[in-house]
Backbone bond lengths (Angstrom), bond angles and torsions (degrees), N, CA, C in turn:
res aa  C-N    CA-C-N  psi(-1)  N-CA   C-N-CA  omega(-1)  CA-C   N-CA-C  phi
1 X - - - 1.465 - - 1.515 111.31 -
2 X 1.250 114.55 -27.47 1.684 131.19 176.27 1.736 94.32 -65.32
3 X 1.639 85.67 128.88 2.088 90.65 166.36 1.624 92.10 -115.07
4 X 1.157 104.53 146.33 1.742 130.20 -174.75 1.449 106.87 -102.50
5 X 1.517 125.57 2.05 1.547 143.22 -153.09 1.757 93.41 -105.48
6 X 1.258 104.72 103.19 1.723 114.88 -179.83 1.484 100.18 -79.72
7 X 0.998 126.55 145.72 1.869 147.87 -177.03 1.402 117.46 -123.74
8 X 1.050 144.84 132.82 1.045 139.13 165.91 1.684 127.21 -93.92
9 X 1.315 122.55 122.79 1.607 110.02 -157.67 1.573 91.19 -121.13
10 X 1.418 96.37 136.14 1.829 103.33 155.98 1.152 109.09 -132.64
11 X 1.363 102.89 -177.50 1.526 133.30 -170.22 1.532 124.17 92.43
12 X 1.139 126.40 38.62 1.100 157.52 130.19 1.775 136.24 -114.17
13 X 1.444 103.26 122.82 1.689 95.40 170.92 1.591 120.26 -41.92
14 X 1.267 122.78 -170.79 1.223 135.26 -136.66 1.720 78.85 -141.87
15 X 1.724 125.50 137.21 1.390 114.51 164.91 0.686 119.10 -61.28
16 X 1.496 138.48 -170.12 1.834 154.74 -169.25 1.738 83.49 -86.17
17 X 1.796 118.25 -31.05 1.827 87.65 -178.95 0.991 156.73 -46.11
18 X 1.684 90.93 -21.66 1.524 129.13 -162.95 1.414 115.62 -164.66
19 X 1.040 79.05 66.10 2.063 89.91 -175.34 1.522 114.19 -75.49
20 X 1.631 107.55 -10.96 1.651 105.56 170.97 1.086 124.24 -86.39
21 X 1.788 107.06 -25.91 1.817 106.95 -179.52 1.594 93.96 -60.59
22 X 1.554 88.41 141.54 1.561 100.41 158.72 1.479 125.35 -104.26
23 X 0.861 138.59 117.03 1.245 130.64 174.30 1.310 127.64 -68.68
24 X 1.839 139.65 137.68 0.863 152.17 -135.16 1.223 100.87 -94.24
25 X 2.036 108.95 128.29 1.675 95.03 166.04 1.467 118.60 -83.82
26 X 0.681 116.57 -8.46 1.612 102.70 162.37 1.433 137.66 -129.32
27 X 1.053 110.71 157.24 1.594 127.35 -155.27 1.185 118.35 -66.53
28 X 1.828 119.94 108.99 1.580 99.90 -154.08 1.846 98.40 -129.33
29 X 1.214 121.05 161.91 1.803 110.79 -166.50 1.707 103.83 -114.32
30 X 0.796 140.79 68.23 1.589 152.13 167.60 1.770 112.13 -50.85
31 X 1.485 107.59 114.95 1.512 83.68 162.37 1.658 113.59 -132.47
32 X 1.272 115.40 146.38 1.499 153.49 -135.32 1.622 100.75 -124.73
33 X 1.636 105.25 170.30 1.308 105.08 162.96 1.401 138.11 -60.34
34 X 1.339 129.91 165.61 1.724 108.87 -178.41 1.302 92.98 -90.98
35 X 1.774 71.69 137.52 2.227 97.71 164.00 1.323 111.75 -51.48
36 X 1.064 125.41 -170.42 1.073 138.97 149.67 1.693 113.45 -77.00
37 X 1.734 103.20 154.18 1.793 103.84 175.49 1.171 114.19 -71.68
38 X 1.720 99.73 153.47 1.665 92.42 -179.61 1.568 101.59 -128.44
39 X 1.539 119.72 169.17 1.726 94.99 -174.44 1.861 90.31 -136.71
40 X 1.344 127.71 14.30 1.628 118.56 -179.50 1.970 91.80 -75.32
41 X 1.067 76.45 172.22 1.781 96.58 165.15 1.457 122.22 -55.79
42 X 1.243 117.87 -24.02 1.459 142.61 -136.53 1.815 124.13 -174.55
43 X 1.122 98.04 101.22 2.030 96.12 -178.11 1.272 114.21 -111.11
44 X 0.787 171.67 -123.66 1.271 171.19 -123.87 1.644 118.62 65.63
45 X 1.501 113.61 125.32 1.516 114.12 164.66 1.461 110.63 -132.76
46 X 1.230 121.17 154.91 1.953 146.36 -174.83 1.006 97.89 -115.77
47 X 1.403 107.12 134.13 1.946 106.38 153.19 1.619 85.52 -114.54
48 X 1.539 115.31 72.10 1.593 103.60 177.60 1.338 146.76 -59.74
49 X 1.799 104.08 12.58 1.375 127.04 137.28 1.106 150.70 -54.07
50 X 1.274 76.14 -34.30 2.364 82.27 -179.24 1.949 80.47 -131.83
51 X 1.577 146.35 22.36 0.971 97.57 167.86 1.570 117.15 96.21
52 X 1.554 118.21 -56.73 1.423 117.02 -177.94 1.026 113.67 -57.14
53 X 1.750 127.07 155.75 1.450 146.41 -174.24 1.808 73.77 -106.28
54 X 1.459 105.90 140.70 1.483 100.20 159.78 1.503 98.80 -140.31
55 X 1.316 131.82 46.32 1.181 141.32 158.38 1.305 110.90 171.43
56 X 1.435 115.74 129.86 1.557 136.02 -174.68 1.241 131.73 -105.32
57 X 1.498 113.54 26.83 1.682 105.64 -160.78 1.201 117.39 -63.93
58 X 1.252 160.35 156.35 1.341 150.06 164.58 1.338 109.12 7.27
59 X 1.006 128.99 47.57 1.337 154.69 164.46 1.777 117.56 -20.99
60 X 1.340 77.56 -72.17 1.776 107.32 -179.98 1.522 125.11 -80.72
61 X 1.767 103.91 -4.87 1.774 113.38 169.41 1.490 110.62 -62.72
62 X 1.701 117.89 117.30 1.366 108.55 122.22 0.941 156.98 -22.95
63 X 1.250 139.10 103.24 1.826 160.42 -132.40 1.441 130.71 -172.81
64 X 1.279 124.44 151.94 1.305 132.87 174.93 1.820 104.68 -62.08
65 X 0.920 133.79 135.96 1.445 131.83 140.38 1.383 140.89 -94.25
66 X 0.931 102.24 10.04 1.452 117.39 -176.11 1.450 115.49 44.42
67 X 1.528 122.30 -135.65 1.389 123.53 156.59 1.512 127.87 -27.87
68 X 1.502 116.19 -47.59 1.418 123.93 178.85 1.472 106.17 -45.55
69 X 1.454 130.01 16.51 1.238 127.87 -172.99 1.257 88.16 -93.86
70 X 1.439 132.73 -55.45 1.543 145.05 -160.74 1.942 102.53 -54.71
71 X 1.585 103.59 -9.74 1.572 74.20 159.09 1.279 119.19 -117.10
72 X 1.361 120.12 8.98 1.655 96.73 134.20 1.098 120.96 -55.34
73 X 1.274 120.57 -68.62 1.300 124.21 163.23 1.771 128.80 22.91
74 X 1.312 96.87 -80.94 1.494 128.54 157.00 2.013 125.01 -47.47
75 X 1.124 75.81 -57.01 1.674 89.18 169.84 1.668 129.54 -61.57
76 X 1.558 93.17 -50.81 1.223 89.25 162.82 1.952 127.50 -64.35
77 X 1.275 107.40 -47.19 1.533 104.78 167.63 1.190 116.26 -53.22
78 X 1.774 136.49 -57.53 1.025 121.74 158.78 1.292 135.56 7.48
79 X 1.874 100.74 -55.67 1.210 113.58 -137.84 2.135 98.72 -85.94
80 X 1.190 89.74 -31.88 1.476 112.37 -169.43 1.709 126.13 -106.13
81 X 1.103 119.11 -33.57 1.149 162.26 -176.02 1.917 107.40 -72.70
82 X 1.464 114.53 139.37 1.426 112.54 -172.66 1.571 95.65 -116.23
83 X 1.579 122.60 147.15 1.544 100.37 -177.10 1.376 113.04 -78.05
84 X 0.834 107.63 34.03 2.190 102.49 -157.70 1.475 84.93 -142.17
85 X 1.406 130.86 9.20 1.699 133.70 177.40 1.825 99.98 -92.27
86 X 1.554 98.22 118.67 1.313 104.16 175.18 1.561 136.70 -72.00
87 X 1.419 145.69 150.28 1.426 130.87 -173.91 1.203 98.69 -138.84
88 X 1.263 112.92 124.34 1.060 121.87 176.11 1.798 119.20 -90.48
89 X 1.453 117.32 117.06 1.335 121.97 172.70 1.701 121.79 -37.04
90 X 1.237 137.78 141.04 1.373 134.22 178.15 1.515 107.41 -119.86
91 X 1.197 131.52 155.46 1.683 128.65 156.23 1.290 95.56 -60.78
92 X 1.286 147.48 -39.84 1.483 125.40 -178.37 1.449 98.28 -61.57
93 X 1.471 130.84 -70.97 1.185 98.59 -143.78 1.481 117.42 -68.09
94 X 1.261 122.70 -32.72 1.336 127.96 168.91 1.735 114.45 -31.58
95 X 1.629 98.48 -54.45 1.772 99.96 176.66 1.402 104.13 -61.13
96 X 1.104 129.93 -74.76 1.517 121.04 175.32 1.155 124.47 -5.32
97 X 1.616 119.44 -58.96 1.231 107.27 -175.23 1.772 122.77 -78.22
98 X 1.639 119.40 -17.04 0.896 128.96 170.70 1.607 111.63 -80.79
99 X 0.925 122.77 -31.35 1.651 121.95 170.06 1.087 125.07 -61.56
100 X 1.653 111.00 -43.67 1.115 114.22 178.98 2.259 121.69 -99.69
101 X 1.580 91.88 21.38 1.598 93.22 177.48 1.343 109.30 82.42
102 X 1.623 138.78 3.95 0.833 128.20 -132.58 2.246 98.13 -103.84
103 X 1.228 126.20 130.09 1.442 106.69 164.74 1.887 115.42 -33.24
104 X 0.970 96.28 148.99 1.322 116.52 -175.60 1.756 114.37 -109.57
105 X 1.326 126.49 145.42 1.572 132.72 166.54 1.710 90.34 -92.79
106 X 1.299 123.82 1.15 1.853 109.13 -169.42 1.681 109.03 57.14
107 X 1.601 134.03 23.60 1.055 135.85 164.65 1.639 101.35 -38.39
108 X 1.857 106.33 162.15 1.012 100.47 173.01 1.770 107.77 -131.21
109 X 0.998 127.74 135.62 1.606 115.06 174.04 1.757 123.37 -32.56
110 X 1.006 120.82 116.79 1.493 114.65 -178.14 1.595 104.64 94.54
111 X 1.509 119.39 11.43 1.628 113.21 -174.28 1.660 89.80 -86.21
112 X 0.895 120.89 162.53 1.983 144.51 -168.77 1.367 92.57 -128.18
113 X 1.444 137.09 115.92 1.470 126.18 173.33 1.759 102.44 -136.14
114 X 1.122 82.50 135.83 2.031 77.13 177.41 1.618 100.39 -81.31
115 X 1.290 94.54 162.50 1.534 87.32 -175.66 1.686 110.32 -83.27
116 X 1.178 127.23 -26.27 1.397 112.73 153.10 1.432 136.10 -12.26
117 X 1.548 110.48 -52.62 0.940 131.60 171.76 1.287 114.75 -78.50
118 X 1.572 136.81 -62.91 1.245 165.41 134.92 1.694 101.48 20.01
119 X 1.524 98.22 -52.33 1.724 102.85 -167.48 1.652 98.94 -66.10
120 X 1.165 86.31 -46.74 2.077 84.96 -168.50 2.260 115.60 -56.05
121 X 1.432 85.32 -33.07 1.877 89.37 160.39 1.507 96.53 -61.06
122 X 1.244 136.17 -68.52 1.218 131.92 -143.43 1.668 117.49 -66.84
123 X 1.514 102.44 -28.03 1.623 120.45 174.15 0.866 126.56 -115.69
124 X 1.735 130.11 -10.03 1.856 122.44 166.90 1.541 99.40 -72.24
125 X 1.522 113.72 -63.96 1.482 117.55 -150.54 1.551 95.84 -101.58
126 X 1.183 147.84 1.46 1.286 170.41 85.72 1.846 91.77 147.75
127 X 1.719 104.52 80.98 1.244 87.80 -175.44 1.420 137.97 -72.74
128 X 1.142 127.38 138.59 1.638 116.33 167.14 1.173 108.36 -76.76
129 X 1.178 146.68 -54.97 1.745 147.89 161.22 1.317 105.97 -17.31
130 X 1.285 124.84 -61.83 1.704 144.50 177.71 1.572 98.26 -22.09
131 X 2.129 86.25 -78.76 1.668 117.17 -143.05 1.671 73.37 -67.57
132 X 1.158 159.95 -55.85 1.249 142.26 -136.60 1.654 115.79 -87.77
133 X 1.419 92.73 -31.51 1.765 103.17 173.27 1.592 88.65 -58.51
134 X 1.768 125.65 -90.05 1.130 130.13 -164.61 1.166 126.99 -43.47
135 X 1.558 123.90 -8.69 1.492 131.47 168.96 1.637 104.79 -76.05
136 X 1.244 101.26 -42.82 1.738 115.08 -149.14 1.926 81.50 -80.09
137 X 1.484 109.59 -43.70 1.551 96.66 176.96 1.456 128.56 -66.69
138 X 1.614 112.35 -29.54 1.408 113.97 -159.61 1.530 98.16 -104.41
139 X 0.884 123.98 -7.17 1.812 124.05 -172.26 1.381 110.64 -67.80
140 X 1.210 136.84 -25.79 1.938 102.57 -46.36 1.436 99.53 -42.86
141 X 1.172 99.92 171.53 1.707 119.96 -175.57 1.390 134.17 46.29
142 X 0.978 151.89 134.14 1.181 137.20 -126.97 1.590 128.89 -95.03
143 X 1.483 102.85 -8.80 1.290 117.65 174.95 1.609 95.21 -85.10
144 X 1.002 134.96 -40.57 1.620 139.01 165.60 1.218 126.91 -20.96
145 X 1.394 86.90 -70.96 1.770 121.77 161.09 1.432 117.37 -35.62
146 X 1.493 110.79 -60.54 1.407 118.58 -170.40 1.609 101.65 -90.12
147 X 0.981 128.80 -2.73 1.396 135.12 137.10 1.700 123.40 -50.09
148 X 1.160 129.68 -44.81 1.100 136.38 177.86 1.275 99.02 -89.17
149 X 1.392 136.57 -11.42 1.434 125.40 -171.23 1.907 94.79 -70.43
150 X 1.776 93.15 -50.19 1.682 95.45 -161.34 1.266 107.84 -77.08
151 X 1.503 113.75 -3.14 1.657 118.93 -178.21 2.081 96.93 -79.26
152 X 0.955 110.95 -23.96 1.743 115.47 -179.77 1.083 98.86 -89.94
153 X 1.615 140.03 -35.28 0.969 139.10 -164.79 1.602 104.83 -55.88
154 X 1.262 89.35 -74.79 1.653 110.25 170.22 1.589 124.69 -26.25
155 X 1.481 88.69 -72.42 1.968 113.83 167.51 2.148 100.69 -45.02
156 X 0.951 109.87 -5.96 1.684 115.45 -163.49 1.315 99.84 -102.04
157 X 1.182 105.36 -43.73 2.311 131.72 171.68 1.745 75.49 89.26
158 X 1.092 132.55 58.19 1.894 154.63 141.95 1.894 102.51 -53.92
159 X 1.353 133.76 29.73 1.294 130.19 -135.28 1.458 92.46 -69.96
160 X 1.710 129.31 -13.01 1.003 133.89 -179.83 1.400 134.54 -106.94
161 X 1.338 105.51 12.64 1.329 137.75 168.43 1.280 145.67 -41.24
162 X 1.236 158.33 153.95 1.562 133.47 158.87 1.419 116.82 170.98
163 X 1.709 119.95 96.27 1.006 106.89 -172.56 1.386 121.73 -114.84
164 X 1.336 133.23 157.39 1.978 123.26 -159.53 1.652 91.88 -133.23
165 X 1.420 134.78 10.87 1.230 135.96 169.87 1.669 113.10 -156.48
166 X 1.316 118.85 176.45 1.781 122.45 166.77 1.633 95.37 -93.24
167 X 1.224 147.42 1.28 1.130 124.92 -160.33 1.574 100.01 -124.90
168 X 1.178 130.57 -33.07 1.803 127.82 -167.01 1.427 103.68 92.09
169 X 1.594 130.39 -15.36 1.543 112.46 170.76 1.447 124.99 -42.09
170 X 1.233 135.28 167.37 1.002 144.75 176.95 1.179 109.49 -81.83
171 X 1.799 122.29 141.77 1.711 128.53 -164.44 1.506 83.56 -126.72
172 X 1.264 104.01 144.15 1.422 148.58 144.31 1.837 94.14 -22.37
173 X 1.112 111.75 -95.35 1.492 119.05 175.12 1.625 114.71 -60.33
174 X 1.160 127.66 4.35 1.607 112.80 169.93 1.694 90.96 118.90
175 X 1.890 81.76 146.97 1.607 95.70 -172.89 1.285 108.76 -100.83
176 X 1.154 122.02 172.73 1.424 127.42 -150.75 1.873 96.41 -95.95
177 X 1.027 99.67 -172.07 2.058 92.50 -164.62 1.277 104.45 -163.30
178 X 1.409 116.27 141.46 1.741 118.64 -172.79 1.491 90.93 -168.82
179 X 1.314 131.64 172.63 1.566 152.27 -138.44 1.396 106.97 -157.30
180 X 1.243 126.44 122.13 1.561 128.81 -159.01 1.563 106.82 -73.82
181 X 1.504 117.97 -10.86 1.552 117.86 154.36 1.631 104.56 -55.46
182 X 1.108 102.71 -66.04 1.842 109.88 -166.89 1.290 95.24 -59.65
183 X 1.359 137.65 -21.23 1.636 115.37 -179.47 1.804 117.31 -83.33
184 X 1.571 94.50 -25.27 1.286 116.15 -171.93 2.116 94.65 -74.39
185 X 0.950 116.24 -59.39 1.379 119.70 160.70 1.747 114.10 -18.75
186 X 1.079 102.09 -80.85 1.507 131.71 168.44 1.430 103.09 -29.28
187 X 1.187 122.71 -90.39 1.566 119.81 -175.84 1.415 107.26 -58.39
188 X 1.224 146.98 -0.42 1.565 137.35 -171.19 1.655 89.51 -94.36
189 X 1.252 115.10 -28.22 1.492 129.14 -163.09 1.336 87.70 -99.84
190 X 1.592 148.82 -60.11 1.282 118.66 -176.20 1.831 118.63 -74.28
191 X 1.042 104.91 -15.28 1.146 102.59 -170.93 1.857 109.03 -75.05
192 X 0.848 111.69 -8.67 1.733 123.76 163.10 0.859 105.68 -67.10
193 X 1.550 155.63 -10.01 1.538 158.66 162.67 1.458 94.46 -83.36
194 X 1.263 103.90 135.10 1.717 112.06 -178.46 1.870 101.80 -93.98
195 X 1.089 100.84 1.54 1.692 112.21 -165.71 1.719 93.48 -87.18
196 X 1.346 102.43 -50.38 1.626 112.23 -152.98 1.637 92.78 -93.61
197 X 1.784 134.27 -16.21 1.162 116.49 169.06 1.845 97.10 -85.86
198 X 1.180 130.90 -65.19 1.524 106.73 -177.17 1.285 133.72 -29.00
199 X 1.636 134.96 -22.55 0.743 159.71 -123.84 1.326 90.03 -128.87
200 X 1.684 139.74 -73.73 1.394 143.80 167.24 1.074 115.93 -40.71
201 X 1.391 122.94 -41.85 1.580 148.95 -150.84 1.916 97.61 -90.75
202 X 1.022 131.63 -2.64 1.100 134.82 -164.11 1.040 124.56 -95.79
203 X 1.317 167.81 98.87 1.590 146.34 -169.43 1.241 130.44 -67.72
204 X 1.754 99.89 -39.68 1.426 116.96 -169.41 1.414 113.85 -138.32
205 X 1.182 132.75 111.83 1.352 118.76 177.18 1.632 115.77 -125.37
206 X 1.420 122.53 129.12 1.196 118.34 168.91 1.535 123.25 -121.07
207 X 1.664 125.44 161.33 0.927 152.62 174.95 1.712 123.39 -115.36
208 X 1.138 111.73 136.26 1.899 112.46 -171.14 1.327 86.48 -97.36
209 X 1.191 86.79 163.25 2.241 109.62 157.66 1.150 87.72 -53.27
210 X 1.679 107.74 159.09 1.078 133.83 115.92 1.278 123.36 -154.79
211 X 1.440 115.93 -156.03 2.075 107.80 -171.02 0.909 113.33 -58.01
212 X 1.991 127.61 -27.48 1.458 129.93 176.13 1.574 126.62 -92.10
213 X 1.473 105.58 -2.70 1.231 102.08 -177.32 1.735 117.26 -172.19
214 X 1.240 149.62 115.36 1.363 144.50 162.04 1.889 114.90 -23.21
215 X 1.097 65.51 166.02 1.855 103.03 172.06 1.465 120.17 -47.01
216 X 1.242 135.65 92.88 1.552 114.88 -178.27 1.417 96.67 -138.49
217 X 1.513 110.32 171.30 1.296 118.34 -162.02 1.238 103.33 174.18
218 X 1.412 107.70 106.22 1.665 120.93 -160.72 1.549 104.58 -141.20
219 X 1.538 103.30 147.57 1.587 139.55 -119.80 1.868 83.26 -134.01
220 X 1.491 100.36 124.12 1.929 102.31 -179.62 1.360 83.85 -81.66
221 X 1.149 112.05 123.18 1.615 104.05 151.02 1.755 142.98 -94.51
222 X 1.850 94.31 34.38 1.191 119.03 168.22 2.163 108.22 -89.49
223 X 0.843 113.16 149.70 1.672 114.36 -163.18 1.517 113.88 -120.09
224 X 1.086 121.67 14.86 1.310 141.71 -139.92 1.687 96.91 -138.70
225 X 1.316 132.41 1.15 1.743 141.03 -168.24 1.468 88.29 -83.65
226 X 1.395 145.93 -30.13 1.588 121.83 -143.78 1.709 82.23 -108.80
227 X 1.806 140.36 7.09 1.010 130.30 168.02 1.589 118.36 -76.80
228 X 1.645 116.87 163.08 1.501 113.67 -159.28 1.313 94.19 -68.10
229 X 1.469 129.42 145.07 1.617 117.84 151.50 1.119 99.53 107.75
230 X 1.505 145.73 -35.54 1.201 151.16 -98.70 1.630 105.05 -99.06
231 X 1.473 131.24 146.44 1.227 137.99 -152.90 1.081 112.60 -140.68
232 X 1.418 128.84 -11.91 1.621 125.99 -168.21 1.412 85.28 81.60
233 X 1.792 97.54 177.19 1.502 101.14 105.64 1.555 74.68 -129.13
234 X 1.691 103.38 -80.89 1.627 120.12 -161.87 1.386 108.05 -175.33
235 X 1.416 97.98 138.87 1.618 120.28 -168.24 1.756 104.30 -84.78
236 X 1.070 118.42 177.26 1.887 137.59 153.72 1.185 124.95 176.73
237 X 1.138 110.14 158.19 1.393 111.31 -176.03 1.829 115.21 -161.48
238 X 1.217 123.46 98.91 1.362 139.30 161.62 1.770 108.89 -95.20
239 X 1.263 105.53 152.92 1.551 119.45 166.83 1.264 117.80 -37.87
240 X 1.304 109.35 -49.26 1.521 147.30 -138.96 2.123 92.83 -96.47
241 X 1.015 109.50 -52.15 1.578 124.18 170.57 1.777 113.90 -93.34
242 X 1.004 127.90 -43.73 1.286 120.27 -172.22 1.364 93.21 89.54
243 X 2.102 92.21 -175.91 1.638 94.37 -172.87 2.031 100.44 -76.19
244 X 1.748 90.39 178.94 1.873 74.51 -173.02 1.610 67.93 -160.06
245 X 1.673 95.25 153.51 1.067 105.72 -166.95 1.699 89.95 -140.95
246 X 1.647 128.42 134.08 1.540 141.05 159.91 1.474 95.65 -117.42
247 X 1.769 116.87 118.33 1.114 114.37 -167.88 2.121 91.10 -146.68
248 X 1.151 118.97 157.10 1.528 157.61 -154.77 0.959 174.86 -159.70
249 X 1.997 135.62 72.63 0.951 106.10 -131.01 1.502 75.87 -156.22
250 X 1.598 108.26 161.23 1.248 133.54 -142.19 1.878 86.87 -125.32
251 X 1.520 88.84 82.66 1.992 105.07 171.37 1.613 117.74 -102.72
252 X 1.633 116.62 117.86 1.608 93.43 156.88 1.772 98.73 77.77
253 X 1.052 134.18 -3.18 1.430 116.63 -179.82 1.782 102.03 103.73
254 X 1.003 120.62 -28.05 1.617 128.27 -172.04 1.952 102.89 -103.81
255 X 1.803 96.91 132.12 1.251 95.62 170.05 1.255 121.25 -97.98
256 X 1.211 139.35 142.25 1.595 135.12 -134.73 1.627 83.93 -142.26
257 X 1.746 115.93 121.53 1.592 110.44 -174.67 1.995 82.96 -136.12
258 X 1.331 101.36 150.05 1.344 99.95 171.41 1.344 124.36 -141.54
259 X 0.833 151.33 131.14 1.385 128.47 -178.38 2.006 107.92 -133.05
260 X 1.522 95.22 135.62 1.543 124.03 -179.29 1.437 112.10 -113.76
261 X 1.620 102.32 121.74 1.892 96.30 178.34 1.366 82.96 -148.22
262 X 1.792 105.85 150.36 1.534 154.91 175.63 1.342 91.23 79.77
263 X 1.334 153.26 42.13 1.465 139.85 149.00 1.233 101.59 -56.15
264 X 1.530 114.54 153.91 1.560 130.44 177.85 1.506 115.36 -117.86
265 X 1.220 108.97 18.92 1.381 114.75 162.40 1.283 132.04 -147.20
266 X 1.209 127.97 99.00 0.917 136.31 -112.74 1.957 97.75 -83.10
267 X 1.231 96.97 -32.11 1.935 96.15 179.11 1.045 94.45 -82.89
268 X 1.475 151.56 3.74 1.861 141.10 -177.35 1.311 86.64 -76.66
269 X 1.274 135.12 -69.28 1.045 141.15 -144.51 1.794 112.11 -54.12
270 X 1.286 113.62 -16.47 1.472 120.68 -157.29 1.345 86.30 -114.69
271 X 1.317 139.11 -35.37 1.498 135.24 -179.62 1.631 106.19 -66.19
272 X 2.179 107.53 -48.51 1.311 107.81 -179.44 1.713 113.41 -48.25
273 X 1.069 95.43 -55.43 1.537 114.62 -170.13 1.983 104.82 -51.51
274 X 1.133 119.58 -52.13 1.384 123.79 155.27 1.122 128.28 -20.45
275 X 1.777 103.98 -58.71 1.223 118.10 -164.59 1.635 110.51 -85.99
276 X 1.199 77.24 -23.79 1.792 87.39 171.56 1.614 132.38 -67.96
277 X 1.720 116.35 -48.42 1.258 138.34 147.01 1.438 107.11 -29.43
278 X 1.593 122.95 -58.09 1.155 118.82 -129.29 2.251 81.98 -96.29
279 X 1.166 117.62 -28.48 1.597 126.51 166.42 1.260 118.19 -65.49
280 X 1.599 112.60 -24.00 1.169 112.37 170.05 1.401 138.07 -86.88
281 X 1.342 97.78 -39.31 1.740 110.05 148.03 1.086 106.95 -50.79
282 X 1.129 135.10 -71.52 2.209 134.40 -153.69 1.388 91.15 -61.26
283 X 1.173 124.92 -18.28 2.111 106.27 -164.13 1.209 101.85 -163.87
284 X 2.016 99.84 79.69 1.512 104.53 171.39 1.216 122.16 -77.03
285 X 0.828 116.24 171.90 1.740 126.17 -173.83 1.636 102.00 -69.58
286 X 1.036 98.21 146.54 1.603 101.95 173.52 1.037 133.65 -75.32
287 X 1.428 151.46 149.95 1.143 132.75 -141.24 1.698 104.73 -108.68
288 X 1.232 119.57 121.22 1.406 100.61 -169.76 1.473 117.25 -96.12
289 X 1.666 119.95 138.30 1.584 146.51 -171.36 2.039 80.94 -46.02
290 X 0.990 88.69 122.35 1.783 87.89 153.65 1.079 132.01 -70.31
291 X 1.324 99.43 -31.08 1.756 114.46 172.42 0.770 109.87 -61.35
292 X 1.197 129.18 -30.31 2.062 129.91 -159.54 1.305 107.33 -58.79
């Protein structure tokens, strides 16, 4: 199911890692050693340094993402949003996330959270309480919100994109759908915010009481932090998507982003992804003659 057939993708800049590689305008087919196997629906790998695709699995399928929605999520606030801007918790959003099954940050009604803080609910323990406060704040309102999600989507060239919430839960009318290229896109583009990689990159983050808000202390539930380089991205998992994995890591000068969706086991996905990093470092892509 693994293709060994390297691609070359543009239309995106290059990170601050490597702001000199240029990436190739045109589309060229290289083949290399074999990757490692992969078993999701969907694999995808970046060397978002130079540009190269260094793995193509169903790449370009339409799919659920579950959680991997929450980094739009992120991105979009980023985008607008001050970190020292306060949010105030609601009984809606809190119910939301319990009504609808959704992981929880354990927000509390009446909690005040700057969004500094705010982001790390939204991406350790991948909150729905979080993503729904910060939708319902930044949209305003939440159909707003997810209005600006597909307005970035777009602005992203996401051409395969589509999101109907901040969280990836499952809708009544149909779940929202994106392609582990377009996610891999997505994080190469958030991960240029030094806000939103500390934030992935984190394992453990806590917060004390105080007059505006309780005690919290939230757990990445990506498993993949104690690898060299390592970046997050962000985990999910619905019925409807399977487990899904946006994963990242800063090897050798090259940033290496990958993304895995509908795996059915939920620790494969963190070994694939391993094994993948660790193939991608030993046997970079070759560097291509510009002249050629």
């Amino acid at each position: 199911m693994c293709m060994a057939v390297l691609g070359l993708f543009t239309g995106f800049s290059a990170p601050a890692l490597a702001e000199s590689a240029q990436a190739p305008a045109t589309a060229a087919q290289i083949r290399t050693v074999d990757a490692p196997p992969v078993y999701g629906r969907a694999t995808y790998l970046l060397d978002a340094s130079t540009g190269a695709v260094r793995l193509n699995d169903d790449g370009a399928q339409r799919m659920p993402i579950a959680s991997l929605t929450k980094v739009m999520t992120a991105y979009v606030v980023l985008k607008q949003a001050k970190l020292t801007d306060t949010v105030t918790i609601t009984a809606g959003d809190v119910r939301y996330a319990n009504d609808n099954g959704g992981t929880s940050a354990d927000l509390e009604p009446g909690d005040r959270v700057q969004i500094k803080d705010l982001l790390y609910g939204l991406l350790l323990p991948s909150g729905a309480d979080a993503a729904h406060a910060m939708a319902r704040t930044y949209g305003p309102g939440v159909d707003g919100f997810v209005g600006k999600m597909n307005d970035a989507a777009r602005q992203l060239g996401l051409k395969d994109t589509h999101y109907v919430n901040p969280d990836g839960l499952p809708m009544e009318g149909g779940d929202g759908y994106s392609t582990a290229q377009d996610q891999a896109k997505l994080a190469a583009a958030a991960l240029r915010d030094p806000t939103f990689a500390k934030v992935t990159s984190t394992e453990q983050y806590s917060i004390g009481a105080t007059a505006a808000h309780g005690a919290h202390t939230w757990n990445n539930t990506n498993e993949m932090l104690d690898l060299p380089g390592a970046l997050g991205v962000k985990t999910g998992f619905t019925r409807a998507a399977g487990y899904c994995l946006t994963f990242a890591a800063d090897r050798q000068g090259h940033r290496l982003i990958g993304v895995i969706l509908g795996e059915d086991v939920s620790s494969r996905r963190f070994s694939t992804a391993e094994s993948l990093l660790d193939w991608a470092a030993d046997n970079p892509a070759p560097q291509r003659n510009p002249a050629a």
